[in-house]
MARPA-963632 format. One record per atom (N, C-alpha, C): residue number from 1; residue in one letter; atom name; x, y, z. Coordinates in steps of 0.05 Angstrom, whole numbers. Layout:
<drenkols>
   i aa at      x      y      z
 NUM  A CA      X      Y      Z
...
</drenkols>
This chain:
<drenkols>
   i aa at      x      y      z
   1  X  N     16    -24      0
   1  X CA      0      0      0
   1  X  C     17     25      0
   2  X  N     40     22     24
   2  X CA     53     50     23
   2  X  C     69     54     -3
   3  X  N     78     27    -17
   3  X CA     99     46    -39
   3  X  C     81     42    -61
   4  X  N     50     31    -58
   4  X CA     35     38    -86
   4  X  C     23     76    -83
   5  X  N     25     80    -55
   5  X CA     22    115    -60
   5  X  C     45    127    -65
   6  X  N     58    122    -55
   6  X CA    102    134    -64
   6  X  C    100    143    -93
   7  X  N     92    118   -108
   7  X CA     91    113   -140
   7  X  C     71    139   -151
   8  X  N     54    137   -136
   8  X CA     28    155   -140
   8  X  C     39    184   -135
   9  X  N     54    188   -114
   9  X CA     53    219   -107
   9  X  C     85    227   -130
  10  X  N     87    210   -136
  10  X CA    116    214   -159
  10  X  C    112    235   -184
  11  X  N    120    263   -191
  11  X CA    121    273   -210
  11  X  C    117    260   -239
  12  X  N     89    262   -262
  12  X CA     96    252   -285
  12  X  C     95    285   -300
  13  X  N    111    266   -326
  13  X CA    115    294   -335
  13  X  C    108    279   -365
  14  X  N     94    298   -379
  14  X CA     81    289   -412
  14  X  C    102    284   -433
  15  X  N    102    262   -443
  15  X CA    123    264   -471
  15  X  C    122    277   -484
  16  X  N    141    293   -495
  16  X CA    143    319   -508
  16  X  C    165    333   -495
  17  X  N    150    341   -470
  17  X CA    165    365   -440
  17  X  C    185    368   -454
  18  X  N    203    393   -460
  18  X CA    229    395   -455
  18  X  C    246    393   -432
  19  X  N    264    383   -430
  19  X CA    279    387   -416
  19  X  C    309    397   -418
  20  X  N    312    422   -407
  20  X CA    331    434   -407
  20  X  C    353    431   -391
  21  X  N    380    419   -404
  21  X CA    397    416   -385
  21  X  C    423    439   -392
  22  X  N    429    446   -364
  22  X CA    444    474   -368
  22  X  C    464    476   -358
  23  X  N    476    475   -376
  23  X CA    513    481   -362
  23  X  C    512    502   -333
  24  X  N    535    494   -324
  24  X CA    529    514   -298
  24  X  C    563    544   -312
  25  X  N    582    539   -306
  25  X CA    596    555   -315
  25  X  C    604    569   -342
  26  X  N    606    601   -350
  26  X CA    599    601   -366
  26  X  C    575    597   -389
  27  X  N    550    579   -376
  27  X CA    534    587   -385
  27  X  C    508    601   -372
  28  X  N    499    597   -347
  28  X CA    487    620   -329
  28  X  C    493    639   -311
  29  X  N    530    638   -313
  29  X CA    549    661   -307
  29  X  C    574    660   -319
  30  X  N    586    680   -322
  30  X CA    604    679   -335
  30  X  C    635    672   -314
  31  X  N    637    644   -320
  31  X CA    662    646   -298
  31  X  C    691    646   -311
  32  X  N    698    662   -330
  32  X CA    729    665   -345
  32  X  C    730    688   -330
  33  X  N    709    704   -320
  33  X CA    722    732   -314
  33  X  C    743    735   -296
  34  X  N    733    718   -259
  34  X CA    746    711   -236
  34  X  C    739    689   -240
  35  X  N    720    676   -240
  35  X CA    723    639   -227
  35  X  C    745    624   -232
  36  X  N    744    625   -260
  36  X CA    764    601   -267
  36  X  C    786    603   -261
  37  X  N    803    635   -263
  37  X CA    829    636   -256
  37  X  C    834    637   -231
  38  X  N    819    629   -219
  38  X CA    820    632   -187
  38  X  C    819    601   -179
  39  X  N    801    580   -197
  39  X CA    793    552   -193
  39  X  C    821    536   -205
  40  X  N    831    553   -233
  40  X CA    852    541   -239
  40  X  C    879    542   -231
  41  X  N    886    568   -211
  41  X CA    904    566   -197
  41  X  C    902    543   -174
  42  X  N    881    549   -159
  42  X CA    873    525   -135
  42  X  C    884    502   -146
  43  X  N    881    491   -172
  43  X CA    885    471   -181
  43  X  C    908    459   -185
  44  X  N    925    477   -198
  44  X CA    955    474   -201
  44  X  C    973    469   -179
  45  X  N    965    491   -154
  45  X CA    973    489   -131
  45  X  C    969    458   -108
  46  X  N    937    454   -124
  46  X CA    935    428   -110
  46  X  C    954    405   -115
  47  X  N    956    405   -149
  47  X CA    971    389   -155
  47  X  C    999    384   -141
  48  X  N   1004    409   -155
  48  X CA   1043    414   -136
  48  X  C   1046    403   -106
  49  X  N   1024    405    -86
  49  X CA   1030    399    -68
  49  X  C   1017    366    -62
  50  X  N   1010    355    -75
  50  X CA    994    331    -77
  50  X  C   1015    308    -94
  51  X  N   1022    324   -113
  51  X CA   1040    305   -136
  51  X  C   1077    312   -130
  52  X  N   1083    329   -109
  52  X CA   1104    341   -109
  52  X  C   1126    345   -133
  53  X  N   1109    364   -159
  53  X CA   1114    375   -183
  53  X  C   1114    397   -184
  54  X  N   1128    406   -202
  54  X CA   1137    443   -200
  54  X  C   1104    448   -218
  55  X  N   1105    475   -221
  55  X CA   1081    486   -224
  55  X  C   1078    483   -251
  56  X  N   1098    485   -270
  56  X CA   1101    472   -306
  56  X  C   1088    457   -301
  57  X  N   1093    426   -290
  57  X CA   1090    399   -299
  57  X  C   1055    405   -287
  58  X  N   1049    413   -261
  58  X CA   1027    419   -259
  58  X  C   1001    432   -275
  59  X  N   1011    448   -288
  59  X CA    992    461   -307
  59  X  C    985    436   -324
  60  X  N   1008    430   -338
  60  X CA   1010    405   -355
  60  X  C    987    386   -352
  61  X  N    983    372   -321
  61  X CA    978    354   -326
  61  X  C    942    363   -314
  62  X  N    945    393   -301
  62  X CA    912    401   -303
  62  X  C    898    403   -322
  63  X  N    911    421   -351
  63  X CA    898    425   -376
  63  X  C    896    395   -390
  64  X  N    924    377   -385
  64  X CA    924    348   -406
  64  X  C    891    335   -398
  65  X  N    892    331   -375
  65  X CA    878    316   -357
  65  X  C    848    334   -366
  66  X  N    841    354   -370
  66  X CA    812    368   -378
  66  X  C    813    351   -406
  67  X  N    829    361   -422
  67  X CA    821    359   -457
  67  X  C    824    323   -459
  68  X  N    834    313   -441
  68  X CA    834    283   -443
  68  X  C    800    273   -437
  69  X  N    804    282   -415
  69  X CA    770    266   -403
  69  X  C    748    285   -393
  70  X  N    751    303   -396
  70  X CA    728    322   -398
  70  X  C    728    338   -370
  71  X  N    753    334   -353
  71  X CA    760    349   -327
  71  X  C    780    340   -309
  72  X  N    798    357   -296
  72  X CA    823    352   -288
  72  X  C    817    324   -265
  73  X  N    794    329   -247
  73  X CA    786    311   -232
  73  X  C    792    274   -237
  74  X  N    779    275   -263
  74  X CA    786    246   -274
  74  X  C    810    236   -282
  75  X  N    835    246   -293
  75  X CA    853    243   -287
  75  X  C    872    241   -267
  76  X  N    867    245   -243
  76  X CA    877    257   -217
  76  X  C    864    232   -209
  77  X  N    844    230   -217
  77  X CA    836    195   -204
  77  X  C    844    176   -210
  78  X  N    856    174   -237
  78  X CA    855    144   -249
  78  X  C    880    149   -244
  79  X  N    901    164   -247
  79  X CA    924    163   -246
  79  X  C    949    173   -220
  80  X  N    930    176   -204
  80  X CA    950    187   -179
  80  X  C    930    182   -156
  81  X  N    947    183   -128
  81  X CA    930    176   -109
  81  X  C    924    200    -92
  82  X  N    900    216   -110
  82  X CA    893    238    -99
  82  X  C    864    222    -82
  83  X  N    848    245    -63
  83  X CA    821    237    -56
  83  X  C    818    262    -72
  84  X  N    794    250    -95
  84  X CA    770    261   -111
  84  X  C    754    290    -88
  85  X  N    750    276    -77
  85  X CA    726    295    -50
  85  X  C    748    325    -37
  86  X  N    776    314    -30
  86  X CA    788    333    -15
  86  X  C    794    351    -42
  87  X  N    800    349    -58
  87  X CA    809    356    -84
  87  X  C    790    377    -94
  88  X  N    755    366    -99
  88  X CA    734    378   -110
  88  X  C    728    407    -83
  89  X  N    737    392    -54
  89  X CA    720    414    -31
  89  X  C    740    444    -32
  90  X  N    772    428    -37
  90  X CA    793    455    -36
  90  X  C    795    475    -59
  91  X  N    795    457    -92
  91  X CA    792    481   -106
  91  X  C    770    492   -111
  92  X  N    751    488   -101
  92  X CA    736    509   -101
  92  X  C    726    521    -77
  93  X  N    735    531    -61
  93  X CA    734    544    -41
  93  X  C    736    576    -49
  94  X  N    713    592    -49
  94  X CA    717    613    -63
  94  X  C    703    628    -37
  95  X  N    713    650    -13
  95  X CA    701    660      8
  95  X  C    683    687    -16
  96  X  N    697    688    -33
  96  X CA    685    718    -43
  96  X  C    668    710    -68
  97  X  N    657    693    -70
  97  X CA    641    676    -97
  97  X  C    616    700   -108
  98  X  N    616    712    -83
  98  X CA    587    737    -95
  98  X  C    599    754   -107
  99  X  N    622    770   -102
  99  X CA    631    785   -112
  99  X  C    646    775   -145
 100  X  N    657    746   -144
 100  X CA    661    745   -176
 100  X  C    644    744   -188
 101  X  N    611    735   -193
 101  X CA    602    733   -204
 101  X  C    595    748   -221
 102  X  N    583    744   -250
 102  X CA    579    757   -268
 102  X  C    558    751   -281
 103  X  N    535    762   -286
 103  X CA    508    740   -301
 103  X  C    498    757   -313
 104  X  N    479    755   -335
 104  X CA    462    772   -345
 104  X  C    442    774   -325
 105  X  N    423    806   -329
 105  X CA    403    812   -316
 105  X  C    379    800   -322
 106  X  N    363    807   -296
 106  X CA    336    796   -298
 106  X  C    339    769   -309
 107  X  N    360    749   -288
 107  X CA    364    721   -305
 107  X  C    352    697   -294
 108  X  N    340    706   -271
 108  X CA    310    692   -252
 108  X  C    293    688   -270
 109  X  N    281    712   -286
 109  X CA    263    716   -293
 109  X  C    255    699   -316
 110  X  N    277    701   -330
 110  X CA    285    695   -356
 110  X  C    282    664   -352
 111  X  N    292    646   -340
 111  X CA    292    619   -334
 111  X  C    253    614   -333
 112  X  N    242    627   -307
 112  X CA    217    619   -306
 112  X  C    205    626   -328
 113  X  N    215    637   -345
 113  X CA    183    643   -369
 113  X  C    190    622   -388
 114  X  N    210    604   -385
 114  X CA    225    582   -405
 114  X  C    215    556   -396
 115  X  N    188    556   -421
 115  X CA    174    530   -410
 115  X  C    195    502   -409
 116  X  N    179    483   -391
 116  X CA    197    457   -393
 116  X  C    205    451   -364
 117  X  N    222    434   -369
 117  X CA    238    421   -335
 117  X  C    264    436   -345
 118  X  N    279    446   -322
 118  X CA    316    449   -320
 118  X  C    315    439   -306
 119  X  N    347    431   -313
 119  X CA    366    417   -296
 119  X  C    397    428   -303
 120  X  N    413    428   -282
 120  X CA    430    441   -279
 120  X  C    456    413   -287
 121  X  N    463    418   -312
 121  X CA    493    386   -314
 121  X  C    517    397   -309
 122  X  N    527    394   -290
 122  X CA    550    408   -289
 122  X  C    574    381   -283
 123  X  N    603    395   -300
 123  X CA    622    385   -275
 123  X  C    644    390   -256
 124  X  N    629    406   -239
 124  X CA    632    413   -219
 124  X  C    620    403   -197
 125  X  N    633    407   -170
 125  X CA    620    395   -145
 125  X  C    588    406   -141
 126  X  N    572    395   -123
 126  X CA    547    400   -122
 126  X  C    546    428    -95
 127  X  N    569    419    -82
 127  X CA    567    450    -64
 127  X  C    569    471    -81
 128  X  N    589    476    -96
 128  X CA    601    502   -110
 128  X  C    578    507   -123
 129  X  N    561    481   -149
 129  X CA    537    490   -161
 129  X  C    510    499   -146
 130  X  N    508    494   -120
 130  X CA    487    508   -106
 130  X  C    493    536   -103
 131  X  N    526    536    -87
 131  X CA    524    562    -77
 131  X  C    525    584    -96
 132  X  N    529    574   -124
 132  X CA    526    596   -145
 132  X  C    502    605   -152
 133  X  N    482    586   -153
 133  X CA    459    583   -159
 133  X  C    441    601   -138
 134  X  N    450    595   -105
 134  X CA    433    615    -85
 134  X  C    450    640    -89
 135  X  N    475    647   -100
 135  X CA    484    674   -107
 135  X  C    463    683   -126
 136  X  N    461    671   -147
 136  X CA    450    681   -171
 136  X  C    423    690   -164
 137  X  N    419    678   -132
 137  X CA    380    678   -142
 137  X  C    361    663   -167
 138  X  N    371    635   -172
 138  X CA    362    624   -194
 138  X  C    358    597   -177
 139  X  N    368    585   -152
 139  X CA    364    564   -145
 139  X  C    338    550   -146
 140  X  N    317    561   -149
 140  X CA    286    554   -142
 140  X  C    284    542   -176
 141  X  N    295    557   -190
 141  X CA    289    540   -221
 141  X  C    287    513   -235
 142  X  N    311    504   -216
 142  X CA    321    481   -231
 142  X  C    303    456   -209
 143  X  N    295    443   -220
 143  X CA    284    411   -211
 143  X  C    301    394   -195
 144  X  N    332    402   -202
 144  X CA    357    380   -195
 144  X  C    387    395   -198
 145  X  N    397    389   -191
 145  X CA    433    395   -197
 145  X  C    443    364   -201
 146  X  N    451    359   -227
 146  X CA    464    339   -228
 146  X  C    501    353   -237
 147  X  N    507    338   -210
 147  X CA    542    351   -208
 147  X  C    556    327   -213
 148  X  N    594    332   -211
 148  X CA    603    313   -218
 148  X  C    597    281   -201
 149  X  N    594    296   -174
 149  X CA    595    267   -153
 149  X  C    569    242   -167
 150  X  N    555    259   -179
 150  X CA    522    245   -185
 150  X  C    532    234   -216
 151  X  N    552    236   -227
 151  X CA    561    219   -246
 151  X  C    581    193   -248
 152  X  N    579    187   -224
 152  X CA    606    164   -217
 152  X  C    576    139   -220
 153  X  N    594    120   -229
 153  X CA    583     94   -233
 153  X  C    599     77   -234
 154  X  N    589     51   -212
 154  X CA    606     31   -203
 154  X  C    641     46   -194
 155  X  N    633     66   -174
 155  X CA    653     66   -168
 155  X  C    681     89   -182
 156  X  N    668     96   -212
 156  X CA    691    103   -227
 156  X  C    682    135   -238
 157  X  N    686    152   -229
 157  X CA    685    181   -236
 157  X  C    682    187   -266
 158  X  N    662    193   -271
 158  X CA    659    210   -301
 158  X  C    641    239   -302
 159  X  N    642    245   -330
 159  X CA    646    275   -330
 159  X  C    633    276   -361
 160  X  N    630    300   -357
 160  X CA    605    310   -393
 160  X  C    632    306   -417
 161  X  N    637    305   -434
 161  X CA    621    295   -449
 161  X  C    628    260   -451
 162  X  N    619    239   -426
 162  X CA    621    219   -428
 162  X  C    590    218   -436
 163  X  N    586    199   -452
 163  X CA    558    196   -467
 163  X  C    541    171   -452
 164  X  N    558    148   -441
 164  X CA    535    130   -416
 164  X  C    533    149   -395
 165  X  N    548    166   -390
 165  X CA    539    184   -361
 165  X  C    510    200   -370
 166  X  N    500    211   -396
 166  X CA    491    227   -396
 166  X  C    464    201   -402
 167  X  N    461    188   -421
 167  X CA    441    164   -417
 167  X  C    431    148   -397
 168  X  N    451    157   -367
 168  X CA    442    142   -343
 168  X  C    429    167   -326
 169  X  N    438    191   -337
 169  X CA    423    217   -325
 169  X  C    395    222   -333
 170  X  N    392    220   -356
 170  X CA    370    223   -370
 170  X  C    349    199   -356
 171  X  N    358    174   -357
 171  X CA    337    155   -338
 171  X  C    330    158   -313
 172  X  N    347    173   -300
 172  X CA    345    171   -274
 172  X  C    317    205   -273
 173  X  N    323    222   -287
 173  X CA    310    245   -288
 173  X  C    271    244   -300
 174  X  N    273    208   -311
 174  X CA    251    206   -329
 174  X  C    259    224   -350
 175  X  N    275    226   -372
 175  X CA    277    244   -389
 175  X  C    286    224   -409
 176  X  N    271    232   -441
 176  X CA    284    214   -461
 176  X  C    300    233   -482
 177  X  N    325    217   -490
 177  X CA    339    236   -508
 177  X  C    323    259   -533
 178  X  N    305    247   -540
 178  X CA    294    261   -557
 178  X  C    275    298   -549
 179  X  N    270    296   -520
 179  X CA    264    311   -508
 179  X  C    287    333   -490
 180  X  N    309    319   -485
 180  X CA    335    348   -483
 180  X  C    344    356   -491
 181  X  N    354    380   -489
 181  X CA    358    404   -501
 181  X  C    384    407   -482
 182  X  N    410    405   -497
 182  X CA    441    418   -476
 182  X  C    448    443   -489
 183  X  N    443    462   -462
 183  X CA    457    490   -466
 183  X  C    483    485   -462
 184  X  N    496    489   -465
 184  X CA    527    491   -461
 184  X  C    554    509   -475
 185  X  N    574    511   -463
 185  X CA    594    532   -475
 185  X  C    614    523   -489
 186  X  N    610    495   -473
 186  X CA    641    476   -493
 186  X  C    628    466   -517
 187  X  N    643    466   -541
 187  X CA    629    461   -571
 187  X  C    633    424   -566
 188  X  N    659    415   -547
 188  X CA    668    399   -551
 188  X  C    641    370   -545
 189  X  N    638    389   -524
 189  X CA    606    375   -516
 189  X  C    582    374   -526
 190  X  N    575    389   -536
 190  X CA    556    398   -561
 190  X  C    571    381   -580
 191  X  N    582    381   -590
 191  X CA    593    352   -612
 191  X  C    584    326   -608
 192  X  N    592    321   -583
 192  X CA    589    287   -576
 192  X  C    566    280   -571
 193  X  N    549    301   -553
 193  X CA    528    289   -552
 193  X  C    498    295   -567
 194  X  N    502    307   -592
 194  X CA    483    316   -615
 194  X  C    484    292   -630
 195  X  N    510    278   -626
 195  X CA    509    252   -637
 195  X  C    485    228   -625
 196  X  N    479    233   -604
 196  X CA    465    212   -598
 196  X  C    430    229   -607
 197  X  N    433    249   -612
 197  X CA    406    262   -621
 197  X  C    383    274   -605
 198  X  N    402    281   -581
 198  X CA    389    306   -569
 198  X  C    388    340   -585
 199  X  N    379    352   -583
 199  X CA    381    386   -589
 199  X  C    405    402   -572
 200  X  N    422    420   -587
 200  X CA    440    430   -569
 200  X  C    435    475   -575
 201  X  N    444    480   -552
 201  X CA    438    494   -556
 201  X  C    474    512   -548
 202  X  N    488    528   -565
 202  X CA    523    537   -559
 202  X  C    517    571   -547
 203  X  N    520    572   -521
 203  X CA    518    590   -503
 203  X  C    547    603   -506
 204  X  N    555    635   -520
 204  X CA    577    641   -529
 204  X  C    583    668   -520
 205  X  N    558    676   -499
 205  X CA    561    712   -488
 205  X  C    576    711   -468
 206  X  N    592    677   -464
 206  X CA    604    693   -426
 206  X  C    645    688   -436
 207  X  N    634    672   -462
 207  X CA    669    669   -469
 207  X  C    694    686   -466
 208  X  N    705    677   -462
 208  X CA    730    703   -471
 208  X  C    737    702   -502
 209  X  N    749    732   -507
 209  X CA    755    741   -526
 209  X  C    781    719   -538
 210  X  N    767    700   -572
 210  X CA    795    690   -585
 210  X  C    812    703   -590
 211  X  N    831    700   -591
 211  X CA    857    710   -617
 211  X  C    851    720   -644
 212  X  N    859    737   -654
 212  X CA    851    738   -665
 212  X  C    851    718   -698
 213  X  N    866    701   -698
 213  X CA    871    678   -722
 213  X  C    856    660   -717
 214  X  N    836    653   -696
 214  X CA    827    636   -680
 214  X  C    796    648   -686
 215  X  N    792    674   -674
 215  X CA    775    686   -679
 215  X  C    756    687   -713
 216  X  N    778    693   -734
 216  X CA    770    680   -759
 216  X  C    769    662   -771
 217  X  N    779    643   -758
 217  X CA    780    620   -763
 217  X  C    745    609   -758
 218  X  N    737    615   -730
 218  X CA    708    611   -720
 218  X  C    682    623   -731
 219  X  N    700    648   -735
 219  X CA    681    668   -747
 219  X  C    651    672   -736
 220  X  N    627    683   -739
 220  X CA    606    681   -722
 220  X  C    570    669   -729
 221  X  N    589    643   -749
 221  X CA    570    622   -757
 221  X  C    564    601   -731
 222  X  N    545    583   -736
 222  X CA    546    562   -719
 222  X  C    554    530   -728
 223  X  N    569    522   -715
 223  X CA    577    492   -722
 223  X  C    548    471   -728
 224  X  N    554    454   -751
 224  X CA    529    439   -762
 224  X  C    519    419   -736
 225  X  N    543    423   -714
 225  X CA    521    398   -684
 225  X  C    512    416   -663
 226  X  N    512    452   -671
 226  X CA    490    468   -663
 226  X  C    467    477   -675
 227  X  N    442    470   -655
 227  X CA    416    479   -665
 227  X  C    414    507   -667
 228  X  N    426    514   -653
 228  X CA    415    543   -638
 228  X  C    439    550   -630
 229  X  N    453    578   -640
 229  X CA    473    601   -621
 229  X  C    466    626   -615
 230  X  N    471    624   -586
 230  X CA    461    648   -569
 230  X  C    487    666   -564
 231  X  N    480    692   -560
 231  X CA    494    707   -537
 231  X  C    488    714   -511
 232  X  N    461    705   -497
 232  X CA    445    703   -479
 232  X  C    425    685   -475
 233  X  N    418    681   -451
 233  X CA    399    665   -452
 233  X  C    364    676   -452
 234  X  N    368    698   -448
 234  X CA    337    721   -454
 234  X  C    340    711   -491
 235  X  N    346    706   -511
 235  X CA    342    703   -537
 235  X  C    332    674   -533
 236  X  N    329    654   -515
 236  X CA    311    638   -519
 236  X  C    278    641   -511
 237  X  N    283    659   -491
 237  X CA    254    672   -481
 237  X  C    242    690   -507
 238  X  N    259    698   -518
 238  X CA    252    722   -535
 238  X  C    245    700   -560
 239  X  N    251    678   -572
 239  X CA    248    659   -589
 239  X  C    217    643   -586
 240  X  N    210    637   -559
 240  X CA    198    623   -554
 240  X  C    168    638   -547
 241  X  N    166    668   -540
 241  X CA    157    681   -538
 241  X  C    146    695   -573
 242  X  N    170    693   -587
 242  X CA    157    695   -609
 242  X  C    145    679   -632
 243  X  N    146    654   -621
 243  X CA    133    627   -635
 243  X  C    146    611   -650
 244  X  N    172    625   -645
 244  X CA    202    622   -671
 244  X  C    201    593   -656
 245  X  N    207    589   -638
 245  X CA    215    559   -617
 245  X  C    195    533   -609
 246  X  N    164    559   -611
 246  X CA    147    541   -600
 246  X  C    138    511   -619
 247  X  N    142    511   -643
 247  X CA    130    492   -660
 247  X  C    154    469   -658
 248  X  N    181    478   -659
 248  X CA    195    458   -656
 248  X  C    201    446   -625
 249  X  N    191    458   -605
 249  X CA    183    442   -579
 249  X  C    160    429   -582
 250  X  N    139    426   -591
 250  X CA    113    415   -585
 250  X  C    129    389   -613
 251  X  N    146    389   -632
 251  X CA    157    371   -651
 251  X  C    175    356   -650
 252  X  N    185    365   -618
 252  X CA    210    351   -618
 252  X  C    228    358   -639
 253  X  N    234    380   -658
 253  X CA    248    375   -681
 253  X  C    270    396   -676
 254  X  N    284    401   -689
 254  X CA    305    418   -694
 254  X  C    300    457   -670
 255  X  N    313    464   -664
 255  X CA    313    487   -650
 255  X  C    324    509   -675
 256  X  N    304    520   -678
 256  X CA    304    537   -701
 256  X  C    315    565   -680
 257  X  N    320    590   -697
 257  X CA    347    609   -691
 257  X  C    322    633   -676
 258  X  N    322    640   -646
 258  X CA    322    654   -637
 258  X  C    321    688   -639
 259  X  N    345    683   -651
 259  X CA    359    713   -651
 259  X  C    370    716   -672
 260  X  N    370    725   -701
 260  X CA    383    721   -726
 260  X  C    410    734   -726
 261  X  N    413    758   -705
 261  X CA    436    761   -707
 261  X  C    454    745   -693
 262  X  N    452    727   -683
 262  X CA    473    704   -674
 262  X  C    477    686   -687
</drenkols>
């Protein structure tokens, strides 16, 4: 009786729903301004005194270790005998986290008029993603924070863009691929997982400035495994508000362009 009402008092949500899953850095604040250089020093430092390596070999094996597996964390695991937990609680220890922040305005607002479920994918720890989130005044939005700790299976740490991590997220959320939508800032991620045939959406207003050979190289088209490029996230309100979005949510189909000048 008691877990046939459990079942009962359980959230259903209609096939179709979007669900929005949303990068946390860089894409609902901008963290190149202070965060990162503040997260990526922590980092280096951690290393040096963890790996007893000069600060070269450290950088080295912080950046190798991101572009390898999708965050310095996972490397630090499989390959040295760091603790994951002491590692995730120290670099990010930020006493002044209100003061770096950086976000667009009226960005509460902006979230609630954006039909659908969010969810917050980050990989980052789940403290740091709250306490950004009650900085921001946006915490009440999201349904869930799925952080890095909530991506380990059997034991073994993973990170976006691993593609069973994001298929075991989606089950656990009741969400089917055909129904998410990834905002995100890394293209690299938006690549891998448009492959499995979710909608992506390339969040590009909190970046820092390329090089400039880099810069034209990119130029200010969108890559063919983006649906949709933003410079904000008010141009999805502003899309969806103008009907530009609404037909391909009720279709499941393609995320048609928002904002034409992006």
């Amino acid at each position: 009786m008691n877990s046939t009402r459990a079942r009962r008092r359980r959230p259903q949500h209609a096939a179709g729903t979007p669900v929005w899953l949303f990068d946390l850095d860089n894409t609902l604040h901008g963290a190149s301004r202070a965060i990162f250089p503040q997260i990526n020093r922590a980092m280096t430092q951690y290393i040096v005194d963890a790996l007893n390596v000069d600060v070269a070999e450290a950088n080295r094996l912080r950046v190798g270790y991101t572009l390898r597996y999708g965050a310095t964390l996972l490397g630090l695991a499989r390959h040295h005998p760091v603790d994951p937990h002491d590692f995730l609680k120290v670099v990010h220890e930020l006493p002044d986290l209100q003061a770096m922040l950086h976000a667009e305005r009226g960005l509460a607002r902006t979230l609630a008029a954006l039909p659908g479920r969010k969810i917050v994918l980050t990989n980052g720890p789940e403290a740091y993603a709250r306490a950004v989130l009650a900085a921001l005044g946006i915490e009440r939005a999201f349904e869930r924070v799925v952080a890095i700790e909530h991506m380990r299976e059997r034991g073994r740490w993973r990170a976006k863009p691993d593609r069973p991590m994001l298929r075991q997220t989606l089950r656990r959320v009741g969400a089917t691929l055909a129904d998410a939508i990834l905002i995100e800032d890394t293209r690299g991620h938006l690549k891998r997982y448009r492959r499995l045939g979710i909608r992506t959406v390339w969040m590009t207003g909190h970046l820092p400035p390329l090089p400039e050979p880099s810069a034209r190289r990119q130029g200010s088209g969108r890559p063919h495994y983006v649906d949709h490029r933003i410079r904000s996230l008010k141009s999805l309100q502003l899309g969806i508000r103008s009907g530009r979005l609404g037909q391909s949510m009720r279709l499941k189909g393609r995320i048609h362009a928002a904002d034409r000048r992006t």
